[in-house]
C-alpha positions as CSV (number, residue, x, y, z in Angstrom):
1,X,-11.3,-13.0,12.0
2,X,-8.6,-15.6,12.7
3,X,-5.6,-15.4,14.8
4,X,-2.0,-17.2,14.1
5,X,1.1,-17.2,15.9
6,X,4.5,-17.1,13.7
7,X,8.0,-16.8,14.6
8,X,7.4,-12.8,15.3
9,X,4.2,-13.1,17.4
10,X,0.3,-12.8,16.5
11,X,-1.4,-12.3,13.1
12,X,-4.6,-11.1,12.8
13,X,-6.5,-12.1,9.3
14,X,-10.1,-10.0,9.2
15,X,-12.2,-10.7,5.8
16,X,-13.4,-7.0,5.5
17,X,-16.0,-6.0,2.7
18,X,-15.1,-5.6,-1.2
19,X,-14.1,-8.9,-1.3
20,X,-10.2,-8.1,1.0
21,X,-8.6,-10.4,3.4
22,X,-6.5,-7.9,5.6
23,X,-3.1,-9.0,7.5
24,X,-1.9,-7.2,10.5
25,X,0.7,-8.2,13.0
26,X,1.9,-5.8,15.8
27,X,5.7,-4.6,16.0
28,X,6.4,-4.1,19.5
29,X,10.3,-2.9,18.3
30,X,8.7,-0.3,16.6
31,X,6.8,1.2,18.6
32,X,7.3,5.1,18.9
33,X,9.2,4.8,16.0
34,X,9.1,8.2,14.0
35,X,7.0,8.6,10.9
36,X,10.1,9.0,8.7
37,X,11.5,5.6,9.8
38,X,8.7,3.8,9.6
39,X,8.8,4.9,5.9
40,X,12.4,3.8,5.4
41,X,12.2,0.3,7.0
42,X,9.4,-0.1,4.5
43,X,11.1,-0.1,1.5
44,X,12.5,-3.5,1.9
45,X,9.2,-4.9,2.8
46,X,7.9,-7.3,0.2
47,X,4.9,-6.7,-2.3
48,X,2.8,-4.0,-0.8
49,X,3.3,-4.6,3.4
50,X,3.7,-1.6,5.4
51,X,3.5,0.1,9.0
52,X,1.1,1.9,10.3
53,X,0.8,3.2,13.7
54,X,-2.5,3.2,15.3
55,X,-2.8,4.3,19.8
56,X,0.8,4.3,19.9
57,X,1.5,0.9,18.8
58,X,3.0,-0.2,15.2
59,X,1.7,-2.6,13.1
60,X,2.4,-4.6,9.7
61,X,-0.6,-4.3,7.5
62,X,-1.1,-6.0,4.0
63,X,-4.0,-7.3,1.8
64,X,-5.2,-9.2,-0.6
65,X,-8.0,-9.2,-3.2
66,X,-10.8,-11.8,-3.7
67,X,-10.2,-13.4,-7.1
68,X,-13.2,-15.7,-8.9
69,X,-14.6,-16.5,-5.0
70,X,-10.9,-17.3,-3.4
71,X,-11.3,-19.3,-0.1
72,X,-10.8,-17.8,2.7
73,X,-7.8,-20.3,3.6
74,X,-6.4,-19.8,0.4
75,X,-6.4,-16.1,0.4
76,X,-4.7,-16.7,4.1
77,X,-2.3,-18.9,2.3
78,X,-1.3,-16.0,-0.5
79,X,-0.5,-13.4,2.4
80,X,1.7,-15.4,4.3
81,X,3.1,-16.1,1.1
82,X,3.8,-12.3,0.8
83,X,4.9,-12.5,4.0
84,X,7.8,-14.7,3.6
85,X,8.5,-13.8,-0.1
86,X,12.1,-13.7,-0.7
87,X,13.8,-12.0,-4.1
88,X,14.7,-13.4,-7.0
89,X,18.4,-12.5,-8.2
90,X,16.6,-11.2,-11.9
91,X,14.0,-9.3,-13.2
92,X,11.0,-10.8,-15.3
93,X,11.8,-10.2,-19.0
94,X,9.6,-7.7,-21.5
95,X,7.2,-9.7,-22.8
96,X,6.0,-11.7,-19.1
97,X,5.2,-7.6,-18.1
98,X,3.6,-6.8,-21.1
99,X,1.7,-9.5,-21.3
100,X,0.2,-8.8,-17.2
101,X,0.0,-5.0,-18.5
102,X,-2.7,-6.6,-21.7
103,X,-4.6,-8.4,-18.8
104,X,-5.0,-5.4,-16.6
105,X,-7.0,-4.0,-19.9
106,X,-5.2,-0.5,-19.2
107,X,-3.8,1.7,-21.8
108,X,-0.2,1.1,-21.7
109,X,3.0,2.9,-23.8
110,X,6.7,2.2,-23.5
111,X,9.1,4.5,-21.6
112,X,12.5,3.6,-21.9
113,X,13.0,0.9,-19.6
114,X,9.5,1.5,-18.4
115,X,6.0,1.2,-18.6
116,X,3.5,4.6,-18.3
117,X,0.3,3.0,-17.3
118,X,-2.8,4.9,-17.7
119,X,-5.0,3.9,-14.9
120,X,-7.9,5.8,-15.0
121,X,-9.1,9.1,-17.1
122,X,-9.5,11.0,-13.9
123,X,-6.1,10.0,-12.8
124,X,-4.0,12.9,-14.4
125,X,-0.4,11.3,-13.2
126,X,0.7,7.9,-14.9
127,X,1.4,5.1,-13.3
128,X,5.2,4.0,-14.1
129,X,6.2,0.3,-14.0
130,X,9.3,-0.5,-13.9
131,X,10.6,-4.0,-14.0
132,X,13.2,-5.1,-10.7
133,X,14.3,-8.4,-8.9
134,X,12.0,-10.7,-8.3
135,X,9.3,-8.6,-10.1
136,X,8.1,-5.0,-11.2
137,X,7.3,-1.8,-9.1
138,X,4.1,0.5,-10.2
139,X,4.7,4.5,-8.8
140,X,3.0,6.8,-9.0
141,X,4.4,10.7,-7.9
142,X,2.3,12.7,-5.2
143,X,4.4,15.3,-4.5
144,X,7.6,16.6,-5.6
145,X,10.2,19.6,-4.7
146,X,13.7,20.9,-4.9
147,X,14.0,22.2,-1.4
148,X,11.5,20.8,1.7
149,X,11.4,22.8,5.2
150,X,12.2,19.8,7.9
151,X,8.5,20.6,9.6
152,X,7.5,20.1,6.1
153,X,9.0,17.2,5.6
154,X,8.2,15.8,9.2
155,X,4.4,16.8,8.4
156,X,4.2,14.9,5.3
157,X,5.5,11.9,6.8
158,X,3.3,11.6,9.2
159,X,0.6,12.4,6.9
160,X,1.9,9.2,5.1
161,X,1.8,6.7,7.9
162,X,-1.4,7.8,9.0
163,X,-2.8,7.4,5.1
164,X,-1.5,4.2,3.9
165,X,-3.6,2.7,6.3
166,X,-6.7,3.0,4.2
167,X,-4.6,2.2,0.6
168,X,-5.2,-1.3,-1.2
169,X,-2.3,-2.5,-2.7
170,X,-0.2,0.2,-2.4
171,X,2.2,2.0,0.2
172,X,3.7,5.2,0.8
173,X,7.6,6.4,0.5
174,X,9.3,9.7,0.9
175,X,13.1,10.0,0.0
176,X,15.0,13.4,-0.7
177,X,13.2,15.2,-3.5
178,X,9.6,13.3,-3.7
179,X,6.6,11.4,-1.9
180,X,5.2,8.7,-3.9
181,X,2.9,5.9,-4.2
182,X,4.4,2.2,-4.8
183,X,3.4,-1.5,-4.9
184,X,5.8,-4.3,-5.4
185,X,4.7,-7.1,-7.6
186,X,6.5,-10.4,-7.5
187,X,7.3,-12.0,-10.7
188,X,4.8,-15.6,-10.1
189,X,1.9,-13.2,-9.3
190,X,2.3,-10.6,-12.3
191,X,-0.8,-11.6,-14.4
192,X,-3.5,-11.8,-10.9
193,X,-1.5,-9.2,-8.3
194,X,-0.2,-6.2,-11.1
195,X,-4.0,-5.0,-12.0
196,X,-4.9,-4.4,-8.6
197,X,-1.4,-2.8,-7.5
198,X,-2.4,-0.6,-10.8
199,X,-5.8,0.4,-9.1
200,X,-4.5,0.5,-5.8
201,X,-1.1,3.1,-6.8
202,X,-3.8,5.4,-8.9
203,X,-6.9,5.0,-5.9
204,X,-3.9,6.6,-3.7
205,X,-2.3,8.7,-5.7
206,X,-6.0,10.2,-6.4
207,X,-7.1,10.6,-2.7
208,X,-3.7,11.8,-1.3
209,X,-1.7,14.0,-4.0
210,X,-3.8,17.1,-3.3
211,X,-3.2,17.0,0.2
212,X,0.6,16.1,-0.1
213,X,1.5,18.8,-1.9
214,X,0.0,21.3,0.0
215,X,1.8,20.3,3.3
216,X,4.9,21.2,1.5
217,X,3.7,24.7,2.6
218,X,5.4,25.5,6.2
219,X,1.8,27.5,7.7
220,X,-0.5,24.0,6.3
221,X,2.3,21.6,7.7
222,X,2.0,23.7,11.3
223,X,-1.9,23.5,11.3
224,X,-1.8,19.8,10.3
225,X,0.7,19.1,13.1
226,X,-1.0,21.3,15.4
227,X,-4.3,19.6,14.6
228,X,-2.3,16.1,15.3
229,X,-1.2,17.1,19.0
230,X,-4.8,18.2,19.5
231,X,-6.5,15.1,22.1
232,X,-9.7,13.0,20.1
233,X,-12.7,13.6,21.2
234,X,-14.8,10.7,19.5
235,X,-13.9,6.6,19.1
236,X,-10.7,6.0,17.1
237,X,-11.4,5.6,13.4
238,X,-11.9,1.9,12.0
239,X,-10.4,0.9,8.6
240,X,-14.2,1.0,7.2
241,X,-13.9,4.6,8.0
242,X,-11.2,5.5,5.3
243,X,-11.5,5.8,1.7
244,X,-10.0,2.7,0.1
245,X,-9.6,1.2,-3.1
246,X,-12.3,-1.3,-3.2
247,X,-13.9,-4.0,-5.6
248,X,-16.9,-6.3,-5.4
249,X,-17.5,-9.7,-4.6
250,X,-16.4,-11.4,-0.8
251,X,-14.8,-14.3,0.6
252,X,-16.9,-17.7,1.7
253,X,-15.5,-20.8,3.3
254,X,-18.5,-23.0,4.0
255,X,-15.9,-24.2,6.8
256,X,-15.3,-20.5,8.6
257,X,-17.8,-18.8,9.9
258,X,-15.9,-15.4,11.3
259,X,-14.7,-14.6,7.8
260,X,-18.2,-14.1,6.1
């Protein structure tokens, strides 16, 4: 693990195994912040960067993938550069999307404006991408509804948060009528970053639509928020402990010795 120190405090970078270089950086503003607003602030995050709350405390968490035996410091580099990314005024045209959707080596058929994406054959939703500033957005729908009780709604937010901090990739948002699965791709990293937002939309919309949809039921959402209030009796989960989205391969810099 290495530590740096920006202009909002410390980031941690931990190479973990499947070849991921994980960022995290604590929010001490939002701590105690509520599910649903962690959510919300989200969605102008960059790429795939979200919060997760973990003891109380909030934290930014992000990754990246090892590609052809990346260096450590260069995989470093490529988060921060998420980090920091700002967004172009225009989207990328057809063909630089299509041409990333042909790499990924998934089938893919026009939709209107869109892209539907079929990630894998047990996946029975599509992934949608859908081209916007600065790059393209891959969803994927976990849940949907016309009308949502609020200890519903409250419940499936919080199952969220807690959940997107074993995705890949990918993050969580609720709005009004759904709960879905997202990654943002910036335009420069289409052809590398858009096959593993693919996998990492469909690895989360695969582990966490079943559940989703069945805390839209007011007595499931009361057990799961009962079961939340309820003290742990064992050590706090690690990251290792949740199902992820993960590859092969792992990160070697003859030079660092804590990222092996």
């Amino acid at each position: 693990m290495t530590t740096l120190l920006d202009d909002q405090g410390i980031v941690k970078f931990t190479a973990e195994g499947g070849g991921w270089l994980t960022l995290r950086r604590p929010e001490p503003a939002l701590r105690g912040a509520a599910p649903s607003e962690l959510l919300h602030r989200a969605r102008t995050l960059p790429g795939h960067l979200r919060y997760v709350s973990e003891a109380e405390e909030t934290f930014l968490l992000g990754e990246v993938r090892n590609v052809d035996g990346l260096p450590f410091g260069a995989a470093r580099e490529r988060l921060l550069q998420i980090l920091d990314e700002t967004v172009a005024d225009e989207a990328p045209p057809d063909e630089t999307i299509e041409a990333a959707l042909d790499a990924s080596g998934f089938a893919w058929t026009r939709r209107d404006a869109s892209w539907a994406v079929v990630v894998r054959d047990r996946l029975a939703r599509e992934v949608l991408v859908s081209p916007v500033c600065g790059g393209v957005r891959a969803t994927a729908v976990l849940a949907d509804w016309d009308d949502i009780a609020s200890s519903c709604r409250d419940a499936l937010a919080a199952f969220l948060v807690s959940a997107q901090a074993g995705l890949r990739c990918a993050r969580c948002e609720l709005d009004e009528r759904r709960a879905s699965i997202v990654a943002l791709v910036a335009t420069a990293g289409l052809e590398v970053d858009l096959t593993h937002a693919l996998l990492g939309v469909a690895a989360g919309c695969d582990l966490l639509a079943r559940e989703a949809a069945s805390l839209l039921r007011p007595e499931v959402a009361e057990i799961y928020r009962t079961c939340r209030r309820m003290p742990s009796k064992g050590p706090a989960p690690t990251r290792s402990d949740i199902p992820a989205a993960t590859g092969h391969g792992k990160f070697h810099d003859s030079s660092d010795t804590e990222g092996r």
